[in-house]
C-alpha positions as CSV (number, residue, x, y, z in Angstrom):
1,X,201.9,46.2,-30.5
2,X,203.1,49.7,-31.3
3,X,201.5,52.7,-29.5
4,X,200.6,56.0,-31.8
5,X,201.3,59.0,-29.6
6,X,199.0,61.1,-31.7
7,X,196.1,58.6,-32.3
8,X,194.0,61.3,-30.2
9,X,195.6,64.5,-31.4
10,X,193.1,66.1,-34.0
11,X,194.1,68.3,-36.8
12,X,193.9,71.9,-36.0
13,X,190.6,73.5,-37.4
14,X,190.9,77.3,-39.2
15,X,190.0,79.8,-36.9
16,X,191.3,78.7,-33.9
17,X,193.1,81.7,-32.9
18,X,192.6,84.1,-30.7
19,X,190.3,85.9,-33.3
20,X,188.3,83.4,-34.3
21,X,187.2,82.1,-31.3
22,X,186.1,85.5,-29.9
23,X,184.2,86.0,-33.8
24,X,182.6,82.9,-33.6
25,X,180.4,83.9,-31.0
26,X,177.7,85.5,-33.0
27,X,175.9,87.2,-30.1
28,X,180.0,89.1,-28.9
29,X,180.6,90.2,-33.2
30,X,176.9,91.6,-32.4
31,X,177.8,93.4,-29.4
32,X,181.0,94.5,-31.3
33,X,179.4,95.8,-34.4
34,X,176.7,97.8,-31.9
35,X,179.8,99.8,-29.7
36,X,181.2,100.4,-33.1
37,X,178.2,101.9,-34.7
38,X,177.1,103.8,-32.1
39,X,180.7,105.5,-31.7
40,X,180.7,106.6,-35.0
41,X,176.9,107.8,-34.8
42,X,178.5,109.8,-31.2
43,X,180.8,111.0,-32.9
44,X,179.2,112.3,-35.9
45,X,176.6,113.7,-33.7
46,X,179.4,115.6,-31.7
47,X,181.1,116.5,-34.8
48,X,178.1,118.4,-36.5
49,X,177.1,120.0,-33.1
50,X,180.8,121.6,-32.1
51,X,180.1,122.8,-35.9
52,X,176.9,124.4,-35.4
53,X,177.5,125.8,-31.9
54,X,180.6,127.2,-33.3
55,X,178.9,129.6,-36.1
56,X,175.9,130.4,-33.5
57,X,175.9,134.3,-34.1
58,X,175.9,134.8,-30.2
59,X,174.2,138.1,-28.5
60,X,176.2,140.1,-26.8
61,X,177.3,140.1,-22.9
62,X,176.6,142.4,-20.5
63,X,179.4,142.7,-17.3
64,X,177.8,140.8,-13.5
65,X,178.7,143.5,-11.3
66,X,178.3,140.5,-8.6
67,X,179.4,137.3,-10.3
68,X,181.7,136.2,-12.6
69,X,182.6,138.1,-16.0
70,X,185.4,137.1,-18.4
71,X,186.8,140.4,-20.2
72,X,189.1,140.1,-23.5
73,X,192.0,143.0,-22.7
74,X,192.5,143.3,-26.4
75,X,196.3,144.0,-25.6
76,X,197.6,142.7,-29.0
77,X,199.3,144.4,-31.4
78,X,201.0,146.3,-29.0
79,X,200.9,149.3,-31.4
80,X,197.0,150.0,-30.8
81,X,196.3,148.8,-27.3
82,X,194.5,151.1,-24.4
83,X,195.4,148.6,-21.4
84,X,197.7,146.1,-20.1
85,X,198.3,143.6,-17.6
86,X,200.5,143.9,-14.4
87,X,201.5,141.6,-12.2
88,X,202.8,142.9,-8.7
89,X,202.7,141.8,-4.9
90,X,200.3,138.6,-5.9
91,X,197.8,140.9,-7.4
92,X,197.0,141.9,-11.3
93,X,196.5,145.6,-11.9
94,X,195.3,147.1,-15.3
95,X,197.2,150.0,-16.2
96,X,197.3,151.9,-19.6
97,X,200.6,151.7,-21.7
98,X,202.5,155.0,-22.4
99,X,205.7,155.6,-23.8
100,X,207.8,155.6,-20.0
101,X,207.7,151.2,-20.8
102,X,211.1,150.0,-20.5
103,X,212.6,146.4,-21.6
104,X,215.1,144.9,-19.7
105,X,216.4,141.6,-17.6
106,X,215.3,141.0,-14.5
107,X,217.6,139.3,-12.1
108,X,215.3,139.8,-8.9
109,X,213.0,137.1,-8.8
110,X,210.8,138.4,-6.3
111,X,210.4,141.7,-8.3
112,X,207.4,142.9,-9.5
113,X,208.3,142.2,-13.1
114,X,209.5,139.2,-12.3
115,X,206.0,138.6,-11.4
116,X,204.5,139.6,-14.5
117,X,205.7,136.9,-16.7
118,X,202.7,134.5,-16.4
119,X,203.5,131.3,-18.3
120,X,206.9,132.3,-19.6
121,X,209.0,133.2,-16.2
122,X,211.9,133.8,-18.2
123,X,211.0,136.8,-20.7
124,X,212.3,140.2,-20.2
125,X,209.2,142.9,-19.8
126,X,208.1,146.0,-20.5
127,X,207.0,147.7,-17.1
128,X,204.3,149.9,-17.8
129,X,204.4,153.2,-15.6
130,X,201.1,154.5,-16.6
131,X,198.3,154.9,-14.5
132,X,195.8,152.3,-13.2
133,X,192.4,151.7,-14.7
134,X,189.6,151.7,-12.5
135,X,187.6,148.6,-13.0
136,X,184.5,150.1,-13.7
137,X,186.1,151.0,-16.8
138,X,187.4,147.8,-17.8
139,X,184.2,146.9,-17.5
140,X,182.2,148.9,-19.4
141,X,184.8,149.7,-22.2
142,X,186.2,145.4,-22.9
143,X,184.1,143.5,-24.1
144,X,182.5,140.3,-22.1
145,X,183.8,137.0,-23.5
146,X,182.1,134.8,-20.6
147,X,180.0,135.0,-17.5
148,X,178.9,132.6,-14.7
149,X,176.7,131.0,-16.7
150,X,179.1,129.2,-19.3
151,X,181.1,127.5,-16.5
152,X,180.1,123.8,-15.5
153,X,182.3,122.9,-12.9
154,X,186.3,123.8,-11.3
155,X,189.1,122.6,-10.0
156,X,192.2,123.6,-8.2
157,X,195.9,122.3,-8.7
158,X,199.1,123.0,-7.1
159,X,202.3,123.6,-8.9
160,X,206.0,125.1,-8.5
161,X,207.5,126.9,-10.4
162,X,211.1,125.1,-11.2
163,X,213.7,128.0,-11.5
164,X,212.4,130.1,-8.8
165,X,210.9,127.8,-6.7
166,X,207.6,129.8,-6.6
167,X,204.1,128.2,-5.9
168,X,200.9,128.8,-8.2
169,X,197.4,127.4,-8.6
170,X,195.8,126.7,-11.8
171,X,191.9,126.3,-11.7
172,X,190.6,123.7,-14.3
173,X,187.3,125.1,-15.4
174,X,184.6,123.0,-17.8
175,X,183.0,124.5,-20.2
176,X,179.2,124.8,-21.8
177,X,178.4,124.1,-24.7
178,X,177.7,128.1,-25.4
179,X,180.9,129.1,-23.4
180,X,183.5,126.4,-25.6
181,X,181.5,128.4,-28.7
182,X,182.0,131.7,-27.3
183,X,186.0,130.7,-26.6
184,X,186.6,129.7,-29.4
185,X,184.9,132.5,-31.8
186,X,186.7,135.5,-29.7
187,X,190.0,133.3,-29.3
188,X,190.2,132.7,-33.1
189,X,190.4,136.3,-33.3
190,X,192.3,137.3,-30.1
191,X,194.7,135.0,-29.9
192,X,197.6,135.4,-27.4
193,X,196.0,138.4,-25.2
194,X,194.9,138.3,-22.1
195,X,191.9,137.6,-20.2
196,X,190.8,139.7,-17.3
197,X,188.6,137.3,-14.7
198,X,186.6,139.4,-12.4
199,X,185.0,137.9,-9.8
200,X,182.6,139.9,-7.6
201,X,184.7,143.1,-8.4
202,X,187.9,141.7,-8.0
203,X,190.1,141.0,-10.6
204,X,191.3,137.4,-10.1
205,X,194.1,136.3,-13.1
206,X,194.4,138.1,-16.6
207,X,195.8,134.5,-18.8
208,X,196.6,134.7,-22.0
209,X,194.2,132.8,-24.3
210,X,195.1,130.5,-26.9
211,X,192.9,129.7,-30.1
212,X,191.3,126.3,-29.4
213,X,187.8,124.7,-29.4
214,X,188.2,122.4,-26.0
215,X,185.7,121.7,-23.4
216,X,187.6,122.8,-20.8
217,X,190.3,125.3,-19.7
218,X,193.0,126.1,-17.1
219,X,192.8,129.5,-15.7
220,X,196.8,130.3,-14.6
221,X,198.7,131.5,-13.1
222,X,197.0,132.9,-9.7
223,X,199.4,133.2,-7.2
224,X,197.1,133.1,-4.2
225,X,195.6,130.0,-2.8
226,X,193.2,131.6,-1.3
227,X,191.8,133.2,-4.8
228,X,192.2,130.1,-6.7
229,X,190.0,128.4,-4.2
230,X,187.2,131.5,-4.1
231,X,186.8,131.2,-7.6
232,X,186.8,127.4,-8.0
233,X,184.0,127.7,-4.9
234,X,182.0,129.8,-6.9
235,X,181.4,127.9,-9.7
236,X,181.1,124.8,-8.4
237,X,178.5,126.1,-6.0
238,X,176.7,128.0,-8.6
239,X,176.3,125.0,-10.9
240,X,174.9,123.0,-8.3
């Protein structure tokens, strides 16, 4: 009497793979078909209302003498700007440009125009000699881009910088749904100046903006601890 090996060995049905067996169960394609649809309808939602919020014809800010207030230095083209941005002994000045600016290498990293490079250490600057602006000026004559308000929340982060082996913060900052709006309207046509953060009367960082609708930013550099925390403080405990 022979013995067949494979009397009990049935013929392998379509669909058993991986796929199949998960599409099979008509209750987990139900589930599937449900996260699908509602991340197109999130999307699509999200979509149209970045859209909208971005063409809101906002009104405009007034400076927080106590608070926060975002100002747009206007400093591009060179050709027709009233103010700039300098960065010396872990503090930024605003000084007014005259025609005493001189370009040329720095070798001293520890320099005061070392220290004005923000995110590109290695540029050669133009040292502006002119006189400082008072901030009451600033902030009556730039206009506001942001105040407390159009922050949700902050963060602070550590970092190094690798060629001179300098330490700076960056503060991670969410935005509302107004303040993304109101970014990314005076971004689009300010591109690459600088922003002057003034908290409480004290000028904080001046980054340099760059045009994009996002949800979030990162304020840098700020040299200080001690500032990046007091400004990360203040928002966090104001949206709370």
């Amino acid at each position: 009497m022979s013995v067949d090996d494979n009397r009990n060995v049935q013929p392998e049905s379509e669909g058993q793979t991986a796929y199949g067996a998960i599409f099979r169960e008509g209750g987990t394609m139900k589930l599937v078909l449900v996260a699908v649809t509602l991340a197109i309808a999130w999307w699509t939602y999200s979509y149209i209302h970045t859209s909208m919020m971005s063409n809101v014809k906002w009104p405009t800010l007034t400076p927080q003498t106590v608070g926060l207030t975002v100002l747009g230095l206007c400093d591009q083209p060179v050709a027709t700007r009233k103010y700039i941005a300098v960065e010396a002994n872990h503090a930024w000045q605003i000084r007014r440009p005259d025609d005493a600016e001189v370009g040329e290498p720095v070798d001293d990293p520890k320099s005061a125009e070392a220290q004005d490079r923000g995110n590109d250490p290695g540029a050669v600057h133009k040292v502006s000699r002119g006189e400082v602006v008072p901030l009451e000026e600033i902030m009556a004559k730039c206009p506001v881009v942001m105040t407390t308000a159009h922050f949700t929340g902050a963060s602070v982060e550590e970092r190094v910088m690798p060629i001179f082996d300098r330490k700076y913060y960056i503060v991670s900052v969410g935005l509302s749904d107004e303040g993304r709006s109101r970014y990314w309207q005076f971004s689009a046509k300010h591109d690459k100046e600088r922003l002057v953060f003034v908290l409480n009367g004290e000028i904080i960082t001046c980054p340099r903006m760059t045009n994009m609708d996002v949800s979030s930013l990162e304020i840098q550099p700020i040299w200080v601890k001690s500032d990046a925390d007091k400004l990360a403080d203040f928002i966090n405990k104001r949206q709370k």
